[in-house]
C-alpha positions in Angstrom: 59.5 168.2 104.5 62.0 167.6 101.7 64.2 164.5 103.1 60.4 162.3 103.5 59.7 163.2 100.3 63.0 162.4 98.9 63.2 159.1 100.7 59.8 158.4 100.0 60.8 158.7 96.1 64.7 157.5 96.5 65.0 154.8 98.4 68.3 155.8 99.6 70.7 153.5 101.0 72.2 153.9 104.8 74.7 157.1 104.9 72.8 159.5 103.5 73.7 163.1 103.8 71.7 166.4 104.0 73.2 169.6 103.4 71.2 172.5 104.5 71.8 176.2 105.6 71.5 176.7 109.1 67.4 177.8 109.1 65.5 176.8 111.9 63.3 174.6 110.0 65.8 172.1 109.4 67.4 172.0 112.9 63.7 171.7 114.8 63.2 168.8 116.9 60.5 166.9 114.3 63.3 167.1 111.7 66.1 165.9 113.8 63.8 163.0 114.5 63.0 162.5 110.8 67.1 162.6 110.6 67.3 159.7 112.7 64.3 157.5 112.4 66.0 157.4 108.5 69.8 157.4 109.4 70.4 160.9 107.7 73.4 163.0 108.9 72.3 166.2 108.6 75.3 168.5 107.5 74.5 171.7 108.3 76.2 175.2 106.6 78.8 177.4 109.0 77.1 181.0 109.3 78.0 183.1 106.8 79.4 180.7 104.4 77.5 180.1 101.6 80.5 178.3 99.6 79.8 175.7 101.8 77.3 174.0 99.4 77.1 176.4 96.4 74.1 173.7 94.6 71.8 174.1 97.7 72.5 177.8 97.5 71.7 178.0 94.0 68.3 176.2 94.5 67.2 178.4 97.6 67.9 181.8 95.7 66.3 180.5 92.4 63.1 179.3 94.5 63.0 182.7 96.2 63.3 184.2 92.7 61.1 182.1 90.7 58.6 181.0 93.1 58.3 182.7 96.7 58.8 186.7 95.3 56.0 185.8 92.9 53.0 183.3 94.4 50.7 183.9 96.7 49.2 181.5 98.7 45.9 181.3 100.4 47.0 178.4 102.9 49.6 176.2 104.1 48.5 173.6 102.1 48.5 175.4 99.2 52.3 176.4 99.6 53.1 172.8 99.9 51.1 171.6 96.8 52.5 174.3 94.4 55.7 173.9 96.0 56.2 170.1 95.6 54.8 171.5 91.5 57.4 173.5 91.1 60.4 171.2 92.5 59.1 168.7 90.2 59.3 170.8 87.6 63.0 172.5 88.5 64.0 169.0 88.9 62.8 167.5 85.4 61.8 169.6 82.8 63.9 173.6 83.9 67.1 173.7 82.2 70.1 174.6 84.1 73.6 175.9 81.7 75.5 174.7 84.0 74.2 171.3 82.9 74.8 171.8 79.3 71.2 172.6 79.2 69.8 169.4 80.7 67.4 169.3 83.3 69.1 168.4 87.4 66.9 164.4 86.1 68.5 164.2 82.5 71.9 165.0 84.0 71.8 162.6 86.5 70.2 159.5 84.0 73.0 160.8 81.6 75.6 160.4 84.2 74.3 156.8 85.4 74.3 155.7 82.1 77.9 156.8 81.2 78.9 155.5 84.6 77.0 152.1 84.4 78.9 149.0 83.4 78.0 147.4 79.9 
């Protein structure tokens, strides 16, 4: 479930918002309770409006793309284990262009630096 694991390594303050399409997964009872037991809003996508949150879009079809359409897994557990692999790797060492070739973590330290007081 991506928001434990992201508060589990985050340690996000109070206000925290989650922006997903509309899939079932999210909206299921365990993760509305996850949702609150953390104080997440859960924002959720309007059907059929994928502008709403063009990043989350671009992960979803790049996992489909890159990971889903060309694994196969012989358990559950195995899906989560290779999956948690490869968001570790989109998220630190894949290049994105649309961050002047930086990976989504050197971005975001590049930004924090530029942003943090001296």
């Amino acid at each position: 479930m991506p928001p434990i694991r992201a508060c589990a390594l985050r340690r996000p303050k109070q206000g925290l918002i989650v922006h997903t399409d509309g899939g079932a997964q999210y909206d299921s009872w365990s993760m509305r309770r996850e949702y609150l037991k953390r104080h997440i809003q859960h924002s959720v996508s309007r059907p059929g409006t994928p502008t709403d949150n063009p990043l989350i879009e671009s992960f979803f079809s790049r996992l489909k793309e890159e990971f889903l359409n060309v694994h196969f897994f012989r358990s559950e557990a195995e899906l989560f284990e290779r999956l948690a692999e490869h968001i570790d790797f989109y998220n630190d060492q894949r290049i994105h262009e649309d961050l002047n070739d930086l990976s989504p973590t050197e971005f975001e330290q590049k930004v924090v630096s530029v942003k943090s007081p001296v």
